[in-house]
C-alpha positions in Angstrom: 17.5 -44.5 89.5 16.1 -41.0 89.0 19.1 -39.5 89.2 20.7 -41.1 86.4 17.5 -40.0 84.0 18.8 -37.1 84.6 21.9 -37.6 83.6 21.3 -39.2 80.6 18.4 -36.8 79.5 21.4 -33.6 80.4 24.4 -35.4 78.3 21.5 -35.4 75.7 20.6 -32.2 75.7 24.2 -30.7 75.6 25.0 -33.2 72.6 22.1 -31.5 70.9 23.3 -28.2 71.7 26.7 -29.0 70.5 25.7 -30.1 67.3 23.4 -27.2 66.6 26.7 -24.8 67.2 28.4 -27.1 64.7 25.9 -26.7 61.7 25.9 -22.8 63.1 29.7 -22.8 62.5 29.1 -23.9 59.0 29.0 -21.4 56.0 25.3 -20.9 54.5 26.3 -22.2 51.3 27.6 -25.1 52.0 24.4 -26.1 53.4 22.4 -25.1 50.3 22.7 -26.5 46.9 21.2 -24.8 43.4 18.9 -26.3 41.1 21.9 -25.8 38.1 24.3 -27.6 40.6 21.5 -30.3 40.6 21.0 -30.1 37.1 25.1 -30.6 36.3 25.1 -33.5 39.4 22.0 -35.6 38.7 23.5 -38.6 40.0 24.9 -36.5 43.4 21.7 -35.7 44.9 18.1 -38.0 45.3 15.9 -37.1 42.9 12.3 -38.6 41.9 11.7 -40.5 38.6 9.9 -37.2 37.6 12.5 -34.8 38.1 14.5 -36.9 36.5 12.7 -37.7 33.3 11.9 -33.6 33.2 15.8 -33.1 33.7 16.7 -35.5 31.3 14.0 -34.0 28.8 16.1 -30.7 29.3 18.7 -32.0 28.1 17.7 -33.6 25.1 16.1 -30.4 24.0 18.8 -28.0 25.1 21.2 -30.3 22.7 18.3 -30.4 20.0 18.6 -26.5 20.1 22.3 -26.8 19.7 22.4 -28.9 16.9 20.1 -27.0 14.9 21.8 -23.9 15.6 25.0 -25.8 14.2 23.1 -26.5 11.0 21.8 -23.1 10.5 24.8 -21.4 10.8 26.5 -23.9 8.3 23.4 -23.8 5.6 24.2 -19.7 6.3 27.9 -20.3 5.6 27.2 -21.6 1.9 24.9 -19.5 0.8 27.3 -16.9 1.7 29.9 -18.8 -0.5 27.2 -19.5 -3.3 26.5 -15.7 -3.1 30.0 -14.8 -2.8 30.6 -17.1 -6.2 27.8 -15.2 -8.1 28.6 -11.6 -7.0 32.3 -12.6 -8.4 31.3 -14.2 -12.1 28.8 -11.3 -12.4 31.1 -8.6 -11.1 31.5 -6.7 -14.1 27.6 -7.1 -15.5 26.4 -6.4 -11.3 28.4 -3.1 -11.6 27.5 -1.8 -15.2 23.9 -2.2 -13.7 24.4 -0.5 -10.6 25.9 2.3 -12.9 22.9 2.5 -15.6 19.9 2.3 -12.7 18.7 6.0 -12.4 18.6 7.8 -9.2 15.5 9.2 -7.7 16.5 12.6 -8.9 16.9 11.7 -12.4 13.3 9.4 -12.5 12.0 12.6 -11.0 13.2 14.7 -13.8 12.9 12.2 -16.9 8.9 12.1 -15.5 8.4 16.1 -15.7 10.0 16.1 -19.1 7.3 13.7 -20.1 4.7 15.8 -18.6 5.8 18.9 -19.9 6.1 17.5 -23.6 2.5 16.3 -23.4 1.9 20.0 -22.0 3.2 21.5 -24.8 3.1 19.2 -27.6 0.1 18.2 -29.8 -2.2 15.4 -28.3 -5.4 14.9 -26.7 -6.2 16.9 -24.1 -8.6 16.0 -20.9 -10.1 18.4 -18.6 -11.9 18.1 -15.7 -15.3 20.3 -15.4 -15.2 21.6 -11.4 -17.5 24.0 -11.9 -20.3 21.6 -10.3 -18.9 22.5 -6.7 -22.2 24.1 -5.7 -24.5 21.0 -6.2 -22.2 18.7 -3.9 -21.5 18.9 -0.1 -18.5 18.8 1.7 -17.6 15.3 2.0 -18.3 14.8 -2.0 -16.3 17.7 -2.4 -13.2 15.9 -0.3 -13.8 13.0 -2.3 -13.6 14.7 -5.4 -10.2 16.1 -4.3 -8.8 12.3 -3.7 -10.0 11.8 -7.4 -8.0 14.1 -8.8 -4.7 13.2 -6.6 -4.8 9.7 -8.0 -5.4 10.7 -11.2 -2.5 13.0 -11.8 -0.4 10.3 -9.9 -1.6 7.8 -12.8 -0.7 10.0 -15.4 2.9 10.7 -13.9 3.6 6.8 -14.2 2.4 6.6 -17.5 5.1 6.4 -20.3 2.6 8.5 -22.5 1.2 11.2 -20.4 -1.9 13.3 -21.2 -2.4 17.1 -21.3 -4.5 17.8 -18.1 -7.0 20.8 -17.6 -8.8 21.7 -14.5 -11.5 24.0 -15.3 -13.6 26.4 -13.2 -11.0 26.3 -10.2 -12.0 29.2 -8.1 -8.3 29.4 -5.8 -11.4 31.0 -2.9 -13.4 27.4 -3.1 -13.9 24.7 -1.7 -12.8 22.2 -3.8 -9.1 24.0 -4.4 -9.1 24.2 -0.2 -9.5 20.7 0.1 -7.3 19.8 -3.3 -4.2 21.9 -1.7 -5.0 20.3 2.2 -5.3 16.7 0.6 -2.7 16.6 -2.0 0.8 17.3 -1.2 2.3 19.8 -3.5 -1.1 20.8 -5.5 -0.2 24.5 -6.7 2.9 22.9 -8.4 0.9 19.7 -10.1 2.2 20.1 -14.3 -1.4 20.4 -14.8 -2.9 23.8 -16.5 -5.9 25.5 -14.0 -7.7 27.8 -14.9 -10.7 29.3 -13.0 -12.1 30.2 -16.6 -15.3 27.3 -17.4 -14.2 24.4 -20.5 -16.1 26.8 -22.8 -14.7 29.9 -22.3 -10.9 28.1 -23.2 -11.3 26.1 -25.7 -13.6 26.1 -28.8 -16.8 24.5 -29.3 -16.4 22.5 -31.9 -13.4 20.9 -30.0 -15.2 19.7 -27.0 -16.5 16.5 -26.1 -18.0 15.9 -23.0 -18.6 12.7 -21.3 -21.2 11.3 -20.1 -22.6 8.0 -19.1 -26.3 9.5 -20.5 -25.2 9.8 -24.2 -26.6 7.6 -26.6 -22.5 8.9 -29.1 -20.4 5.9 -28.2 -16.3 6.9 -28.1 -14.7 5.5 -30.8 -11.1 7.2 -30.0 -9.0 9.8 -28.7 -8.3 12.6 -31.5 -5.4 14.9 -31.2 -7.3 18.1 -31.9 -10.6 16.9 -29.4 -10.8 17.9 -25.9 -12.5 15.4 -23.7 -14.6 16.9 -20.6 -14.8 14.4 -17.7 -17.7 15.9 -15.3 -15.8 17.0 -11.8 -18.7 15.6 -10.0 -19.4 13.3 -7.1 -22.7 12.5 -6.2 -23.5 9.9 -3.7 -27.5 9.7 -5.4 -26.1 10.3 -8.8 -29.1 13.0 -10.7 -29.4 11.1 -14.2 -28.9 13.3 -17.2 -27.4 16.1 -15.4 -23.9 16.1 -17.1 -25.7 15.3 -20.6 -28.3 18.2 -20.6 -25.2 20.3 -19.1 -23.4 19.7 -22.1 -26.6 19.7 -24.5 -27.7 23.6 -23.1 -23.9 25.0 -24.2 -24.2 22.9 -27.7 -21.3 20.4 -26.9 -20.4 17.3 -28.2 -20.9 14.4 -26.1 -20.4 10.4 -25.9 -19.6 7.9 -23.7 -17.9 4.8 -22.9 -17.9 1.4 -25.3 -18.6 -0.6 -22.3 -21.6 -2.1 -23.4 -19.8 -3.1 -26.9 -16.8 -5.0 -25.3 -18.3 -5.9 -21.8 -20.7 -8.1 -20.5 -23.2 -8.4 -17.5 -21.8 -11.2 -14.6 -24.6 -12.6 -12.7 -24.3 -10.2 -9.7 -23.3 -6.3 -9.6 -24.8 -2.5 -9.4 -24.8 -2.4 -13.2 -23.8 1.3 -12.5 -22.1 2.5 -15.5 -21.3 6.1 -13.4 -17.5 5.6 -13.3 -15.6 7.8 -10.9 -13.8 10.8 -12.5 -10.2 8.9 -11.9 -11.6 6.2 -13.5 -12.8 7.4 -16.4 -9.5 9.1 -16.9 -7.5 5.7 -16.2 -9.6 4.6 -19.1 -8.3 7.3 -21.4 -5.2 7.2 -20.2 -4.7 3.7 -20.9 -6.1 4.1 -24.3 -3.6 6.9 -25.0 -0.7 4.2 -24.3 -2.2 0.9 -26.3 -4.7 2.2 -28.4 -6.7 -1.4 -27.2 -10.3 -0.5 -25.7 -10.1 -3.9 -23.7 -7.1 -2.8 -21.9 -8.6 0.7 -21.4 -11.8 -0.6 -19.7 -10.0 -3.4 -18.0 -7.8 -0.4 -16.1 -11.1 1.3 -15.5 -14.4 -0.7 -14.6 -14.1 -2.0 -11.2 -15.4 -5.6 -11.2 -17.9 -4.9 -8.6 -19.7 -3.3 -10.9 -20.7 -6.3 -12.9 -19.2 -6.1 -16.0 -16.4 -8.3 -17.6 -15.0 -8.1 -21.0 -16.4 -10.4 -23.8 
């Protein structure tokens, strides 16, 4: 009886063994299957309910992606025609356009011949006062030299230009160090420096300077006037400095109509110490409409708490 336990448990054993050499004889792949061939052969291979609702999800959005793709490329198709339809009824007009629109080089050059008749025609002429440089320190100063960047950039946009001064520009200062360091191109700006002061190059009697302090309101530009804006920045502005400047040299002086076409909002500073690019988007915009509302508009920042009337 034992010995045919045995037996049994040695044909066992070598049954085992045989079949172990079998799947041994097999290749690897056969015995492995991907999760794409799953995916294509959902029916081939035992899968949960959850794999199967994820696969089938898969799908649905895969061919969701697919159709919208379609739909996208067919909306892209006619607008193409549409555009294609337009470009071809407006051929002739597209092209006489194309032909007529300047090129950078020619803007470029139809904006220094603007300049350079406001330079040397008759007209209004602004200048700004830098010979303030000692009462400000060096981050005023820097500031200042922003000013005077964006207010030549204004005056090159505008289809009426204004003659521009810079008075009292020592070339060994600070402020033409940090003009030339902050604005590309400074030294050829179609603006006339001089390091002579406003009353040494023009005449007395031609002068206006402004000031916020004045009790001369500023009616209008005049042709034969030249209009001093103070270079000064002052973060704790020194009232009646540019005003008894002006009064010790026996100049003219007057300020902006602000109060006579503006009004107080309920908040603001109330400060009516415009910054020098300001003031000079105010007389620039003047220059070109002749309308104080538009002026002011250009120039009084809203923060300040004035609105027109």
């Amino acid at each position: 009886m034992a010995t045919s336990e045995r037996d049994e448990q040695k044909e066992t054993n070598q049954s085992d063994s045989v079949k172990q050499e079998d799947d041994q004889d097999l290749p690897e792949e056969s015995l492995k299957i991907s999760w794409n061939e799953a995916s294509q052969n959902p029916n081939d291979l035992p899968m949960s309910r959850k794999a199967k609702r994820k696969l089938e999800h898969f799908e649905r959005v895969r061919e969701a992606h697919k159709l919208k793709r379609r739909q996208r490329k067919e909306e892209r198709r006619k607008a193409k025609e549409v555009h294609q339809e337009q470009v071809e009824h407006s051929g002739v007009a597209s092209a006489a356009n194309c032909s007529n629109r300047p090129t950078k080089k020619e803007l470029n050059q139809q904006i220094k011949k603007r300049m350079q008749e406001a330079m040397d025609g008759p007209g209004p002429r602004i200048c700004i006062d830098l010979s303030m440089a000692h009462t400000m320190n060096t981050k005023e100063i820097h500031k200042l030299a922003g000013q005077i960047g964006r207010l030549y950039g204004s005056n090159r946009k505008a289809e009426k230009p204004l003659h521009l001064w810079l008075s009292s520009l020592d070339t060994s200062g600070q402020i033409y160090d940090s003009c030339v360091k902050r604005n590309d191109g400074f030294d050829n700006y179609l603006i006339d420096k001089s390091d002579k002061t406003h009353t040494e190059i023009f005449k007395t009697e031609d002068i206006v300077y402004l000031t916020p302090d004045s009790t001369n309101v500023l009616e209008q530009l005049e042709s034969d006037k030249v209009y001093i804006i103070g270079g000064l920045v002052d973060e704790t502005p020194n009232k009646f400095y540019t005003l008894t400047n002006a009064k010790d040299h026996g100049l003219q002086t007057a300020r902006m109509p602000i109060d006579e076409y503006m009004k107080k909002t309920p908040s603001g500073t109330y400060n009516k110490i415009l910054t020098v690019n300001q003031v000079f988007d105010i007389l620039l915009t003047l220059h070109n409409t002749g309308d104080w509302k538009q002026a002011l508009s250009a120039g009084v920042p809203p923060r300040i708490g004035y609105v027109l009337r």
